[in-house]
C-alpha positions as CSV (number, residue, x, y, z in Angstrom):
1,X,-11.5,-24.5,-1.7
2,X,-15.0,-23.1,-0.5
3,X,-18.0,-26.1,-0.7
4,X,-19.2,-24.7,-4.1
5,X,-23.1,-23.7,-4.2
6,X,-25.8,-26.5,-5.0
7,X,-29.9,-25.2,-5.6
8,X,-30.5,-28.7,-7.8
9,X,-32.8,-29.9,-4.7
10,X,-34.9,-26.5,-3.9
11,X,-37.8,-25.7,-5.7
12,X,-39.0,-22.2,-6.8
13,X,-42.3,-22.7,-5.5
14,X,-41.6,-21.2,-2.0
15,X,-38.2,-18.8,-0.9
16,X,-35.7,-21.8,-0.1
17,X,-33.7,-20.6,-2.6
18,X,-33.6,-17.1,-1.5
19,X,-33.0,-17.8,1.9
20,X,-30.3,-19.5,1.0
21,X,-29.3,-17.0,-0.7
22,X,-29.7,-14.5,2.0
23,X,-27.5,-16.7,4.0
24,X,-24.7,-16.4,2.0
25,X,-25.0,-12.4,1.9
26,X,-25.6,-12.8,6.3
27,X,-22.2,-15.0,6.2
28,X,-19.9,-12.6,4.6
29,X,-20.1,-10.1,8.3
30,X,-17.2,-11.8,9.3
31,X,-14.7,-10.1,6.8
32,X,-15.9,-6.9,8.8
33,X,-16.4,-8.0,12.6
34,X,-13.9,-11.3,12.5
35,X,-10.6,-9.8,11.4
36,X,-8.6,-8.5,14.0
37,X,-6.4,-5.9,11.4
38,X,-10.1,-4.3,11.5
39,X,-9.8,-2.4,14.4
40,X,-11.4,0.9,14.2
41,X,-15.4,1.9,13.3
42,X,-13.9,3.8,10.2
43,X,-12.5,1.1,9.0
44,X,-15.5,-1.1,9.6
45,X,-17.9,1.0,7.8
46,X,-16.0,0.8,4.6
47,X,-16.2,-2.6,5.2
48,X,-19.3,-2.6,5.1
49,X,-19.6,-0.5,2.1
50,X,-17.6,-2.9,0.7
51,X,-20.0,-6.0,1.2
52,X,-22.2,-3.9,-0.6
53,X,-20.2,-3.5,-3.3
54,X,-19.1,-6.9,-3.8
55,X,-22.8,-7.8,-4.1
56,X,-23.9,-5.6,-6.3
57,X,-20.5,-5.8,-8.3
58,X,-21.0,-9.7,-8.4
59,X,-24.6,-9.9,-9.9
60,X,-24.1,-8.5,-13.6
61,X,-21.5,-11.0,-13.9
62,X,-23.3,-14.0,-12.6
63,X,-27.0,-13.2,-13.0
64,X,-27.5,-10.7,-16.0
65,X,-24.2,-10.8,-18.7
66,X,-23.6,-14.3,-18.5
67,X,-24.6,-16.5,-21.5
68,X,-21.8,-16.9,-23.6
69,X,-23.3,-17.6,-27.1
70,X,-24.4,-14.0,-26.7
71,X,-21.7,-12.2,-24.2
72,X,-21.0,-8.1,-24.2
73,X,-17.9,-6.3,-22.8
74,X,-19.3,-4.7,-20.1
75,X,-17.3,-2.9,-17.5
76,X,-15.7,-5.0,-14.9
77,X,-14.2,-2.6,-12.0
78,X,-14.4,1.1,-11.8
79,X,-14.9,4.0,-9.4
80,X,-18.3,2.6,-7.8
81,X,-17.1,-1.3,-7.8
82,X,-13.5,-1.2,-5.9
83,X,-13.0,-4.3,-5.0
84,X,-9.9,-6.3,-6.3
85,X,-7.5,-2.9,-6.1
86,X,-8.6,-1.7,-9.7
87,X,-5.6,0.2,-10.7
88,X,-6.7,3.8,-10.9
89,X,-5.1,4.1,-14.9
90,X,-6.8,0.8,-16.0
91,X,-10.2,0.5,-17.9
92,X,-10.9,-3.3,-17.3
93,X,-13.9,-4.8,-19.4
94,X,-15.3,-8.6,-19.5
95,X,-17.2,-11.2,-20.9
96,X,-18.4,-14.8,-20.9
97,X,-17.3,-17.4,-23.1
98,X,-16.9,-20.7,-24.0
99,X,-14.6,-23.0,-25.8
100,X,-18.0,-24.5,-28.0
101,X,-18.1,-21.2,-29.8
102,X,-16.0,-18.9,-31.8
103,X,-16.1,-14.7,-32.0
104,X,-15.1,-11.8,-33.4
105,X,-14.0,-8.8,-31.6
106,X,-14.0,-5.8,-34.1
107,X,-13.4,-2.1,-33.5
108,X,-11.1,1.0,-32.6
109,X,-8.1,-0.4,-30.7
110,X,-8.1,3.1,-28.8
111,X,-4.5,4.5,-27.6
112,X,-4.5,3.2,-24.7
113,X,-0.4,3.0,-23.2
114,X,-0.4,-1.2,-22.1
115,X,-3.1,-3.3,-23.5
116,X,-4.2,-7.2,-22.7
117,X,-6.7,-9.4,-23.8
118,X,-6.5,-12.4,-21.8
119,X,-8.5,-15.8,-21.9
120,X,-9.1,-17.3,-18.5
121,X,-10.5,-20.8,-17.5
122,X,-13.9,-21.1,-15.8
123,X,-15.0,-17.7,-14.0
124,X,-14.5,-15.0,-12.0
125,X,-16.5,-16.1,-9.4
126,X,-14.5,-19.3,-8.3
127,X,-11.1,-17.0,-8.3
128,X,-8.6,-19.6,-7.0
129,X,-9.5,-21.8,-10.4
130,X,-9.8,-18.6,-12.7
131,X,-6.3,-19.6,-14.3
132,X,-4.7,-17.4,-17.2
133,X,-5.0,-19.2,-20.1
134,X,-4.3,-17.3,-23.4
135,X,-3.6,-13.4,-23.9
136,X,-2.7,-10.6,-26.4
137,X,-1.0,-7.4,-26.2
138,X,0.4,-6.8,-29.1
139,X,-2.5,-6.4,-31.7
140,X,-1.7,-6.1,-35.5
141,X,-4.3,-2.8,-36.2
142,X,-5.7,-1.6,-39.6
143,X,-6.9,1.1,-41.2
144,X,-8.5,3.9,-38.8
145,X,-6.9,2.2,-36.1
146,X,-9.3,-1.2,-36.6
147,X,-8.9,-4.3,-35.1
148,X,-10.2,-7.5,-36.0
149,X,-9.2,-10.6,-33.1
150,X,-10.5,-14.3,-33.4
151,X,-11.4,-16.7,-30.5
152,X,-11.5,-19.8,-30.9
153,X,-10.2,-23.2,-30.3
154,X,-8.2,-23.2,-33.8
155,X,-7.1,-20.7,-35.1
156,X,-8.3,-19.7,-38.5
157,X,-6.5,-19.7,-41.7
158,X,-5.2,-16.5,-42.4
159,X,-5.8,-15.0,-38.6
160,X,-3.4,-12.2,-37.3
161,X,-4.9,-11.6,-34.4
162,X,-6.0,-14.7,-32.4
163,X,-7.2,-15.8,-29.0
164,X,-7.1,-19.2,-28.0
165,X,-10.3,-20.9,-26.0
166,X,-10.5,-23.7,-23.8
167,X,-12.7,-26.4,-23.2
168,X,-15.7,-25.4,-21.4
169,X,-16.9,-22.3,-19.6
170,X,-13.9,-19.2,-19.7
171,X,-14.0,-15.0,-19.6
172,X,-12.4,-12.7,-21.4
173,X,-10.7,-10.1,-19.6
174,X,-9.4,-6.7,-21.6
175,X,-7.8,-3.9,-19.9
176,X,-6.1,-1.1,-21.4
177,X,-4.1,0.9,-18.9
178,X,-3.8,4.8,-19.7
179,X,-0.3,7.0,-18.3
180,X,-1.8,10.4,-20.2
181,X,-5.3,10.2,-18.9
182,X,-6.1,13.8,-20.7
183,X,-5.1,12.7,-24.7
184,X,-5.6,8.9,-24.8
185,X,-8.6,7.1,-26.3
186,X,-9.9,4.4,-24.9
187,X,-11.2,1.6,-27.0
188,X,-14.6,1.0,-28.7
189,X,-14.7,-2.5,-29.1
190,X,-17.6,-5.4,-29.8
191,X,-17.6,-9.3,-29.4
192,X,-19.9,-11.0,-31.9
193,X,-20.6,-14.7,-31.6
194,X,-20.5,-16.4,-35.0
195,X,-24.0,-18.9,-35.9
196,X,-25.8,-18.0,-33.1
197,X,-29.2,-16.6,-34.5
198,X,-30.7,-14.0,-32.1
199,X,-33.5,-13.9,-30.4
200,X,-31.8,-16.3,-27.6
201,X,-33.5,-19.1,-26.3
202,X,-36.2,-17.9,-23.5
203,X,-34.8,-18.0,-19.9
204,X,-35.7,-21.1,-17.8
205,X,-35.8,-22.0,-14.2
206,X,-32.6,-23.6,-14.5
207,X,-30.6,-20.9,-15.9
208,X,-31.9,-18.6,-13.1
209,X,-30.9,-21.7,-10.3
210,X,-27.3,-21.9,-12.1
211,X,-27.0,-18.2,-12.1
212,X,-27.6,-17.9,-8.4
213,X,-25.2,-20.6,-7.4
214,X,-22.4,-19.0,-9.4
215,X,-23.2,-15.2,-7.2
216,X,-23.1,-17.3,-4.3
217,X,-20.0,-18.6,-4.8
218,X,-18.5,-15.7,-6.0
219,X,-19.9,-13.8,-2.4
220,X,-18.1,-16.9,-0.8
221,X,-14.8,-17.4,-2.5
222,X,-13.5,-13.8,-4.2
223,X,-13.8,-11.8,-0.5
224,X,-11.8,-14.9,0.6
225,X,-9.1,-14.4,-2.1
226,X,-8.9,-10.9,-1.2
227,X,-8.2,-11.4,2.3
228,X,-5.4,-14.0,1.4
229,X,-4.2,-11.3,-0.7
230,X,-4.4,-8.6,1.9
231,X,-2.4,-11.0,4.1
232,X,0.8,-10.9,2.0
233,X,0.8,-7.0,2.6
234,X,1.5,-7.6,6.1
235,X,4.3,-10.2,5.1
236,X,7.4,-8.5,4.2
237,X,10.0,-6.2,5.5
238,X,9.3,-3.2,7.6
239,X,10.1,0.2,5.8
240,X,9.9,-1.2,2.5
241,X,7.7,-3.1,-0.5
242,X,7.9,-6.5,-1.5
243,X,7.3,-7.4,-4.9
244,X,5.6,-10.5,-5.9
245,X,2.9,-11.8,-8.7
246,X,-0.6,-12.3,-8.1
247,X,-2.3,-15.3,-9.4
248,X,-5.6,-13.5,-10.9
249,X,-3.6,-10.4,-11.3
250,X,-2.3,-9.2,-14.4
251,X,0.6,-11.4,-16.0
252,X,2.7,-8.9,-16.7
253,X,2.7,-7.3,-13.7
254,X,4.9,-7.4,-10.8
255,X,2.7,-5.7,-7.2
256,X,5.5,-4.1,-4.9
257,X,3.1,-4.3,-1.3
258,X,3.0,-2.7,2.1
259,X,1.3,-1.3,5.0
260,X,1.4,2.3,5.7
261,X,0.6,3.8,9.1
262,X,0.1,7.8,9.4
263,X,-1.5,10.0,12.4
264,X,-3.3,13.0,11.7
265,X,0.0,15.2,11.8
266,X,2.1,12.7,10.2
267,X,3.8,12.2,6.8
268,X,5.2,8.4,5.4
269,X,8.1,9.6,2.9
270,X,8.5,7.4,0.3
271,X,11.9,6.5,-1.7
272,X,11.7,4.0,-4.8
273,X,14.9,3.5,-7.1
274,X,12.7,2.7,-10.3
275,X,13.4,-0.2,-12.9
276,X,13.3,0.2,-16.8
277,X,9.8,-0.7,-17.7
278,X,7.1,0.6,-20.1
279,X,4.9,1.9,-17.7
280,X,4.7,1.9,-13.8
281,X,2.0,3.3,-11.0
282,X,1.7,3.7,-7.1
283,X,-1.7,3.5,-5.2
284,X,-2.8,3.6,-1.5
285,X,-6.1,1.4,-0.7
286,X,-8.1,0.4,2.0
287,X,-7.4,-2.7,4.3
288,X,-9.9,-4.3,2.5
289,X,-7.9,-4.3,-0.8
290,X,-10.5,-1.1,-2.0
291,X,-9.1,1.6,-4.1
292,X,-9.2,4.9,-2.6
293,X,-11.5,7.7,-4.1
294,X,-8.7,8.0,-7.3
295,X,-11.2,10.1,-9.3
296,X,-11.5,12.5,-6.7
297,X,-8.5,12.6,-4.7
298,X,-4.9,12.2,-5.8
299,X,-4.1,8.8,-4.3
300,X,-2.6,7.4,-7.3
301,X,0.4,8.3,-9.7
302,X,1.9,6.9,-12.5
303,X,5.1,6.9,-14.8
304,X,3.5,10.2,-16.7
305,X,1.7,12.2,-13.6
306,X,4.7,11.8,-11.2
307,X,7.7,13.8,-11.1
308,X,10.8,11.8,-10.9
309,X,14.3,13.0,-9.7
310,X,17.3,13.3,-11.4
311,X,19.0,10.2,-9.5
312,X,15.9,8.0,-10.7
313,X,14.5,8.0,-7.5
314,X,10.3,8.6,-7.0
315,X,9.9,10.4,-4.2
316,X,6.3,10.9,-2.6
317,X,4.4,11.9,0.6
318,X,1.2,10.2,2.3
319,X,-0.5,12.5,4.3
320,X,-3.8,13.6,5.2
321,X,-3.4,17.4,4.6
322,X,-1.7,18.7,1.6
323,X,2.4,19.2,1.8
324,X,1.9,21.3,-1.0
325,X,4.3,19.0,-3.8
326,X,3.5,17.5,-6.7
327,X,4.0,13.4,-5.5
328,X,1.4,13.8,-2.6
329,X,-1.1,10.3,-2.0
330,X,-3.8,11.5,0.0
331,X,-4.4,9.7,2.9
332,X,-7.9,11.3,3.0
333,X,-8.3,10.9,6.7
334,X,-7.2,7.2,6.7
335,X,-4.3,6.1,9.3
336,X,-4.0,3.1,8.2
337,X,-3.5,1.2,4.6
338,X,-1.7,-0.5,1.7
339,X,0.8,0.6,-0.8
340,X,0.6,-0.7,-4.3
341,X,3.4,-0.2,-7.1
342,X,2.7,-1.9,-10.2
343,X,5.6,-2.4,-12.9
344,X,4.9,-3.7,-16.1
345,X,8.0,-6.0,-17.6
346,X,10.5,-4.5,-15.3
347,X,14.2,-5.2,-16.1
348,X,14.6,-5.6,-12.1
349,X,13.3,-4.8,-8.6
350,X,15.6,-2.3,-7.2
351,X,15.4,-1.0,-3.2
352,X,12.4,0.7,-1.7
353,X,12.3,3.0,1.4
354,X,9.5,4.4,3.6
355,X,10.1,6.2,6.6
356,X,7.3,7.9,8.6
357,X,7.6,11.2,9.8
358,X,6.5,14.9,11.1
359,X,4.1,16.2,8.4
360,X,6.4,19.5,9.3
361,X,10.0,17.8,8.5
362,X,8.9,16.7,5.3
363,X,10.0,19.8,3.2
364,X,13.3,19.1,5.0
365,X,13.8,15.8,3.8
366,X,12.9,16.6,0.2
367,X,15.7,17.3,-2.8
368,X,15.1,20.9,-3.4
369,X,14.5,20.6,-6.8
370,X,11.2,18.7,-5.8
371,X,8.4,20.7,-7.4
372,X,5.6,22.5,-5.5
373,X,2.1,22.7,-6.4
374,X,-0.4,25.7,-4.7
375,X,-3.6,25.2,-3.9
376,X,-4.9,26.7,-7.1
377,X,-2.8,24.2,-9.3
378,X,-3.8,21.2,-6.6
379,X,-7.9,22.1,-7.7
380,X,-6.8,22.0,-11.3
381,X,-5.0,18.8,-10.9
382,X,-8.1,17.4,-9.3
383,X,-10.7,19.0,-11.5
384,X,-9.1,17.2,-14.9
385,X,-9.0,13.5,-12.8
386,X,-12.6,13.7,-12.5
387,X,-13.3,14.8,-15.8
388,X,-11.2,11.9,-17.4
389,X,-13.3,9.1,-16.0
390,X,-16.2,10.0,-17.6
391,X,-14.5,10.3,-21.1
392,X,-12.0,7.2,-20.6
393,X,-15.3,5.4,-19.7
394,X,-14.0,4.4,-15.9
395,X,-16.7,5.8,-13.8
């Protein structure tokens, strides 16, 4: 584990503390310039990007929304904060909490295709100790589609809905993962802390000094996670995905990985013989564990977007320039990345192929019943993605 951050020794009255903090935010070039799968000035810029996005990303969380007698869900990942692989159908919100307190969360459940609310130990920031400790997905609604869910350490008499706390500091984590991004409604939901009057208490030094010590070590330990992450891409079999959990992932997930490599005239055809399961999606992302631009290009598909073969078999194309069918991931320019499948409750993990190729064979090497899309149809396609992040909330 990363030395966690200590400020109790520096004093406001000159910039110690923001040197320090300055330090931290120097320290993280060596994701960029120190890792030796980084090996092109594409590549490096998003990475830099990226260290801009995990510090901008990390300070809501850590220096704004973070006192948990009086949290808000606020939105966690999204089209502008990429790190962590959001999944391109998932609408992930947060909060702080703690096991002292009890809550409410009332409001619209939304139609959403897979929903979790999860309880996790300590925070986001120290991600190796931010252990899964209570969920719910199946949420007994009301009237109008109303939900009522208690948090607490005991549940209440008469409680259908109920999350269990810990002791001590914790978040709450809800995503709801959409298949039909043009007809489902995302939810409209708020957390309400029972006895604790309003205004808050005024801010302090201290409060500020703890907050900055959390968004250090959260610029110190999450990028490290990641890479560890990363690394388990590069671990299995060539020509196919391996499918494992991850630990800060979503529990009822299984994350089929691997690396892709595609030249400007190339194609990677890939085969997957898919399981039973509720719902199911494929991304490409960066090497930095980034979602691509999913709101603007098609780099993502899931169980209701992609077409699906007779034998049960997805079939789908990376490449750069457009083979003109419907399962294309856009590569957008990128010759190297990850592949991410994502099954939820799958009844088994059946075989996996990818085979790179001539961007011209790929036709060829295609069922003929696979459908074509024009270039008119491929701007409609990509004119409704963008316009469903802004109404499922996910920009």
């Amino acid at each position: 584990m990363t030395d966690r951050t200590s400020f109790k020794d520096l004093s406001f009255a000159n910039a110690d503390i923001w040197r320090q903090v300055v330090k931290v935010m120097a320290e993280m070039e060596s994701l960029v310039w120190d890792d030796p799968s980084i090996d092109d000035d594409l590549s490096r810029a998003e990475g830099v990007r990226q260290l801009t996005r995990l510090i901008s990303g990390g300070q809501p969380i850590t220096l704004e929304n973070i006192n948990p007698d009086y949290p808000h869900f606020m939105q966690l990942l999204g089209t502008k904060v990429q790190w962590g692989l959001p999944s391109a159908d998932c609408h992930y919100t947060w909060a702080p909490a703690h096991g002292d307190n009890s809550y409410r969360i009332v409001g619209d459940r939304g139609t959403a295709k897979v929903i979790d609310l999860e309880v996790r130990e300590d925070h986001i920031a120290h991600l190796g100790d931010w252990k899964l400790f209570h969920r719910l997905q199946d949420l007994e609604v009301g009237p109008n589609n109303q939900v009522e869910i208690h948090v607490s350490k005991e549940r209440p008499a008469n409680a259908t809905n109920w999350l269990k706390l810990p002791d001590g500091p914790c978040n709450l984590v809800f995503r709801q993962y959409f298949s039909d991004w043009d007809t489902e409604q995302p939810a409209r939901l708020t957390i309400i802390t029972k006895d604790k009057p309003l205004p808050p208490p005024p801010l302090q030094e201290d409060d500020i000094r703890r907050n900055l010590e959390l968004y250090c070590d959260l610029l110190k330990e999450m990028p490290a996670g990641f890479r560890k992450t990363v690394g388990s891409y590069y671990n299995g079999k060539d020509n196919e995905l391996s499918f494992d959990g991850i630990d800060y992932g979503f529990a009822s997930l299984r994350y089929g990985k691997a690396v892709y490599h595609c030249g400007p005239d190339e194609a990677v055809l890939l085969e997957i013989e898919l399981p039973k399961t509720k719902f199911w999606n494929i991304q490409i992302g960066s090497q930095f564990w980034e979602a691509r631009d999913y709101h603007l290009r098609q780099t993502s598909l899931n169980d209701h977007q992609a077409w699906v073969d007779n034998d049960g078999i997805f079939r789908a194309v990376i490449a750069h320039d457009d083979p003109s069918i419907g399962n294309w991931l856009d590569a957008g320019g990128h010759q190297k990345g990850l592949v991410t499948v994502r099954y939820y409750e799958a009844d088994a993990i059946l075989p996996t192929r990818m085979k790179r190729v001539k961007l011209h064979e790929v036709v060829d090497l295609l069922p003929t019943s696979t459908p074509r899309v024009s270039g008119e149809q491929r701007q409609v396609l990509l004119q409704k993605r963008a316009w469903s992040f802004p109404r499922l909330g996910r920009d």
